[in-house]
N, C-alpha and C positions, 0 to 999 in steps of 0.2 A: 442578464446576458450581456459580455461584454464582448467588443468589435465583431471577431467571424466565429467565435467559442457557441457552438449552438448546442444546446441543452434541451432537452425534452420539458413537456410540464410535469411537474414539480405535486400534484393535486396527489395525494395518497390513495383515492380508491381511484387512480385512472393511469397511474404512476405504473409499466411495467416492470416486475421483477423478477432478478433468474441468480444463480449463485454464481460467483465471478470464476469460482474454476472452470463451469462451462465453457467459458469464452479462452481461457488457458486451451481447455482440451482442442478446439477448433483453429486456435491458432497455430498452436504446435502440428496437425494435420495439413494446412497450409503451408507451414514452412519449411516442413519434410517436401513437399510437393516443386515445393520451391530450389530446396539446395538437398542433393541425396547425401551431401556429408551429417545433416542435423541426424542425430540418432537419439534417442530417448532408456531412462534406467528409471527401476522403480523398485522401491524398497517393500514387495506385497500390499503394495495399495494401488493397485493400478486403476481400479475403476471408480473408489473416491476421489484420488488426483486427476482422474479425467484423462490420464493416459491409454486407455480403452481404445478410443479410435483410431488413434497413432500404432496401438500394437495390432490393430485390426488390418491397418491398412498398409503398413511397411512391418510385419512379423519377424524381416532379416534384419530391419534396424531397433529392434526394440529386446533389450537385455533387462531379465527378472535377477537381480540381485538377494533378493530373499528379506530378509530381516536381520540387515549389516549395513546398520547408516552410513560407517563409517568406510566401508569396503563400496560404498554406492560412489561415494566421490571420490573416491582413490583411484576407482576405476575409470571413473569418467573423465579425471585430471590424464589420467595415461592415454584413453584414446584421443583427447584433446591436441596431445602433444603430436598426434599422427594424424592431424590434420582434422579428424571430427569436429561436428558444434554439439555436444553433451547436452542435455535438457534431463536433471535430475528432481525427480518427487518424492514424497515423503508429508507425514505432516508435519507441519513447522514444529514441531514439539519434538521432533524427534532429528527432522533435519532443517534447518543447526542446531537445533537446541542436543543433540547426542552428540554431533560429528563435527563441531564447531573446530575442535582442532586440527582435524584433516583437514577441512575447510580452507583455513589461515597457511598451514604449511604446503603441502598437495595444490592447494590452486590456486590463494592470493600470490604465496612469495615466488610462488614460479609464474603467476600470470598465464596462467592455463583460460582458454575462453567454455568456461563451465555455468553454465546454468545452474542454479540452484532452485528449486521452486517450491517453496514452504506451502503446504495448503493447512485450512482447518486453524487459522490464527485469529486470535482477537477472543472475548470472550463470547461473541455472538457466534462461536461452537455450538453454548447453549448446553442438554441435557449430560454431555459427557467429561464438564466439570474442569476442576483445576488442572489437574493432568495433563489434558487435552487442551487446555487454554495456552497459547503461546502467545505470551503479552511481552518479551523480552529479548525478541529477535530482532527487532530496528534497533534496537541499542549495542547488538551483539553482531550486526552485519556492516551497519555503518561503521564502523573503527574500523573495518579492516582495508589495507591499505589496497586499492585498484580495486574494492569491490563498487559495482552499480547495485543501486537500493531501490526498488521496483515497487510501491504499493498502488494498484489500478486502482480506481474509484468503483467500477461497475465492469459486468462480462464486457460488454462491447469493446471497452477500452482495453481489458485482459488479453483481447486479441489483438491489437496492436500493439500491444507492448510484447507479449509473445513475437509478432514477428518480427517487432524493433530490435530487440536482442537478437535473436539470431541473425541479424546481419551485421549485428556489433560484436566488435574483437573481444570486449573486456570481460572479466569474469562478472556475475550478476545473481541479486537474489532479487526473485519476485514471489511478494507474498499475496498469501490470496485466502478470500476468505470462505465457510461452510453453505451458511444460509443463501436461499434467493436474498437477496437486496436491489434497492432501487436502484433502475438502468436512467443516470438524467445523460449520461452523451448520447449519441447517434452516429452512425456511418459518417456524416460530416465533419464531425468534431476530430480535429488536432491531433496528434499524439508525436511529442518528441521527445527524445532520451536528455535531452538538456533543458526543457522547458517548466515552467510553472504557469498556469491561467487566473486572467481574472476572468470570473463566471460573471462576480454582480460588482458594478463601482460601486464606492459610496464614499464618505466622507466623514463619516464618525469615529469608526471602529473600523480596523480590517482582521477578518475572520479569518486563520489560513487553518486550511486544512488538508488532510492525506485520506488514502482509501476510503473504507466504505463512509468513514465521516465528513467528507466533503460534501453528500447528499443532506447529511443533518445541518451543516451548519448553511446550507441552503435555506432548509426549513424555518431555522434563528434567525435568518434575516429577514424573513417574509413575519416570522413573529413581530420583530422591532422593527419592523418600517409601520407597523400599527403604533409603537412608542415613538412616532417622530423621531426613530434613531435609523439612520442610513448607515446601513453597514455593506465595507467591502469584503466581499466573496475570493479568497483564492483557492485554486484547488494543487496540489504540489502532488502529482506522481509518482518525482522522484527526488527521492528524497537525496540520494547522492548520488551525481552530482548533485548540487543543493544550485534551484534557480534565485543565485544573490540579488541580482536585479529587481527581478518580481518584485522580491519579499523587502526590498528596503526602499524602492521607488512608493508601494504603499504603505510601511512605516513612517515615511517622511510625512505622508499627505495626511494620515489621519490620527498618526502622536498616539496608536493604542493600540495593542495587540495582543488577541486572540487565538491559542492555537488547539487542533483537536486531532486526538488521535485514536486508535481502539489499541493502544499498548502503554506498556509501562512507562509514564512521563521521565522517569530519571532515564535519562542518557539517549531519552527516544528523538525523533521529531519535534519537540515544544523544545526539547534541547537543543537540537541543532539548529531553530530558528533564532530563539534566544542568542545564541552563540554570534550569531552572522547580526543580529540588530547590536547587541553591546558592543562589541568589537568597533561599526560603524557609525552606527546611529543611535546613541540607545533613546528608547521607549520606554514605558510601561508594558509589559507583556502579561499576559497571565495564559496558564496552559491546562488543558483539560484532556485529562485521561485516566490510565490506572496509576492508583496510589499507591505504592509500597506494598501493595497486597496483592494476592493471587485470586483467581477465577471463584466462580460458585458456580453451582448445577442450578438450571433454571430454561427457561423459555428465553432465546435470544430477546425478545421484546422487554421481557423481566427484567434479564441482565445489564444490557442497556440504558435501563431507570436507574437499576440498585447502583450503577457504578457511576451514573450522572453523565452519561455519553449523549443523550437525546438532544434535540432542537432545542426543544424547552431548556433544559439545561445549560445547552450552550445561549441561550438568550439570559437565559438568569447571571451567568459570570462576566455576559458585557456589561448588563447592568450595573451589575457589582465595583468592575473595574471602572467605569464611567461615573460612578459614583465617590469612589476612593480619589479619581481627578478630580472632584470637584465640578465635575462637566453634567449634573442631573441635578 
């Protein structure tokens, strides 16, 4: 833990865990409560997206689009324009990964303030496979221009990122994943639309990481502080804006860098990290995620191993990289 960043423990059988759209759905309830312009669409998935209790509890504000990704945000850019704050769902596989081009036209290039809200992304889906794996939506939201890049680490923070957005103007994708996963924030911890955290200092390696992998690469550091390796912790929310400072104040300090994500490394996160240290500072980077390939059907925990996302994992590629410097 670093300065006021408070974190829960970390211990796996004491570690609470809930699915991060949970915390989506309770935020979005909240911030209808909040502003009676936020109104909510949903592409026939209303009650995996967790827009359930939003259409329970404001029924005039909550519009069933059907199975029309593409009319989900066309619609939503139009009432945008009249003054609404739009909060669209879907699972990422479908929105953006269907309606990417409405998307771009309908509410980046008009700067419509649209919510986009991908659920069911990363391959910790789990049982329903490639299809359903959306591993190529960071790479396919962050290029667009004015879009906000949203991946919460755990529910609790889903809900203040949830209601961070809807008090901000700009259009925004927040993606979010199926499974319970581990909850390390709490009500106390942080949450800004421009920030990056350091969780752990350290001075060897700095680990940075998004969504549900910031809990893992938690875990890799509590592995390598048993290798006499101190490694820094950050956790990066949002991915764009991209917090530059964070991420190059600890490049500087510890010359090696680590990044993790649960999507496709070409054009994702490890990318836009990379980009912002070369440009700057360069380092040694090395980045961990999916490869070139698409999802498998398996048990999130399976999947997770097969694709090399785990703790473990992420401590084997500081190794690795600490090794190729010459620093082991």
């Amino acid at each position: 833990m670093s300065g006021m960043y408070i974190i829960n423990d970390l211990h796996p059988e004491r570690i609470e865990k809930e699915p991060i759209r949970n915390g989506f759905g309770r935020g979005l309830v909240e911030a209808g409560r909040r502003n009676e312009n936020v109104v909510a669409l949903c592409a026939d998935l209303t009650e995996s997206t967790k827009m359930d209790a939003f259409a329970g509890e404001f029924p005039e504000r909550y519009f069933e689009v059907g199975v029309a990704e593409q009319n989900l945000v066309t619609v939503a850019s139009g009432m945008a324009a009249m003054g609404k704050i739009p909060f669209t769902s879907s699972y990422a596989a479908f929105s953006p990964g269907r309606n990417w081009e409405q998307i771009r036209t309908t509410v980046c290039l008009n700067e419509r303030n649209v919510k986009v809200v991908g659920s069911h992304a990363g391959v910790s889906v789990g049982p329903d496979g490639a299809t359903h794996q959306m591993l190529e939506d960071i790479a396919l939201m962050r290029v667009l221009p004015h879009m906000v890049v949203v991946a919460p680490g755990d529910s609790v923070e889903a809900q203040k990122a949830t209601l961070a957005l809807a008090e901000d103007e700009r259009p925004a994708y927040l993606r979010l994943a199926r499974e319970a996963t581990a909850i390390f924030t709490t009500s106390r911890t942080p949450f800004d639309l421009n920030r990056a955290y350091v969780l752990k200092s350290g001075e060897d390696v700095s680990i940075i990481a998004t969504g549900t992998m910031t809990y893992h690469a938690l875990i890799a550091a509590e592995i390598l502080e048993k290798d006499k390796i101190n490694a820094e912790v950050i956790h990066v929310p949002v991915i764009k804006p991209l917090d530059v400072n964070t991420i190059l104040a600890s490049a500087s300090k510890t010359k090696a860098v680590v990044t993790a994500e649960e999507a496709q490394i070409n054009g994702g996160f490890g990318s836009a990290v990379a980009e912002v240290i070369t440009e700057n500072n360069p380092v040694p980077v090395r980045r961990i995620g999916i490869k070139d390939r698409f999802g498998e059907s398996g048990s999130p925990d399976e999947l997770m191993n097969v694709f090399g996302l785990s703790g473990h994992h992420i401590a084997m590629k500081v190794h690795e990289l600490l090794q190729d410097m010459g620093r082991q």
